[in-house]
C-alpha atoms as one frame of an Amber mdcrd trajectory, in Angstrom:
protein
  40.281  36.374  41.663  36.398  36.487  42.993  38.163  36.477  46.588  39.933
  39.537  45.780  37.065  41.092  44.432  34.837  40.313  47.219  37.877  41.450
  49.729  37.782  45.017  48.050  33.592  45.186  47.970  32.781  44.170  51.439
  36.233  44.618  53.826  34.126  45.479  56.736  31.278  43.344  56.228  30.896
  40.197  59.218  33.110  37.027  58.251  30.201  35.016  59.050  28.292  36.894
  56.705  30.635  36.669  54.077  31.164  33.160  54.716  27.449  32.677  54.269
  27.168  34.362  50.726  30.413  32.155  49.728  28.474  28.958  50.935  24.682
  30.206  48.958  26.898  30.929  45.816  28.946  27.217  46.251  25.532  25.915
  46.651  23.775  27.083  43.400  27.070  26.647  41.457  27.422  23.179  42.382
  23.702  22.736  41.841  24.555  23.824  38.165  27.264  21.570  37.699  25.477
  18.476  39.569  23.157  15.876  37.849  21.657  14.452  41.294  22.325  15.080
  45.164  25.205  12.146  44.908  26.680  14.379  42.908  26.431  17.778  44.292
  27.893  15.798  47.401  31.080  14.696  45.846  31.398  18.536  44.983  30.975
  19.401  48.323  33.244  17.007  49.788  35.704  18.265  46.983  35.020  22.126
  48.389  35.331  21.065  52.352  39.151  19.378  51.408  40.284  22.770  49.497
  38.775  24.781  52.337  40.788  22.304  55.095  43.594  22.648  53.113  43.367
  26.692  52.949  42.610  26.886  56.932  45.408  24.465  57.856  47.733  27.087
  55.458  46.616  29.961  57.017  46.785  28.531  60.771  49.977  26.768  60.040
  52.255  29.441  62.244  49.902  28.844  65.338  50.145  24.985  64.540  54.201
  25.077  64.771  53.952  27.448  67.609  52.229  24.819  69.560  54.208  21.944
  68.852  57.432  23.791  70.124
């Protein structure tokens, strides 16, 4: 839903850019949520597996292309 939004607010804007706001917004989210920097960590790690997981989905055509 917030991707969407952000998709319709900011479709021209730089990726890295909008990759940077996504990580500043993780960041005080997860600060939120967190009761030390262990913590927040294990969030983090949590967020880097979804975002793997969502990359190797959306590269997963180029993936079978190469192993053909």
């Amino acid at each position: 839903m917030i991707a969407r939004k952000l998709a319709k607010v900011a479709p021209d804007e730089d990726p890295a850019h909008v990759a940077g706001a996504i990580a500043i917004f993780a960041t005080e989210t997860i600060k939120r949520s967190a009761n030390n920097l262990m913590e927040a960590r294990a969030y983090l790690d949590g967020l880097k597996n979804g975002i793997d997981g969502l990359l190797k989905n959306a590269f997963s055509e180029e993936a079978e292309k190469k192993r053909d």
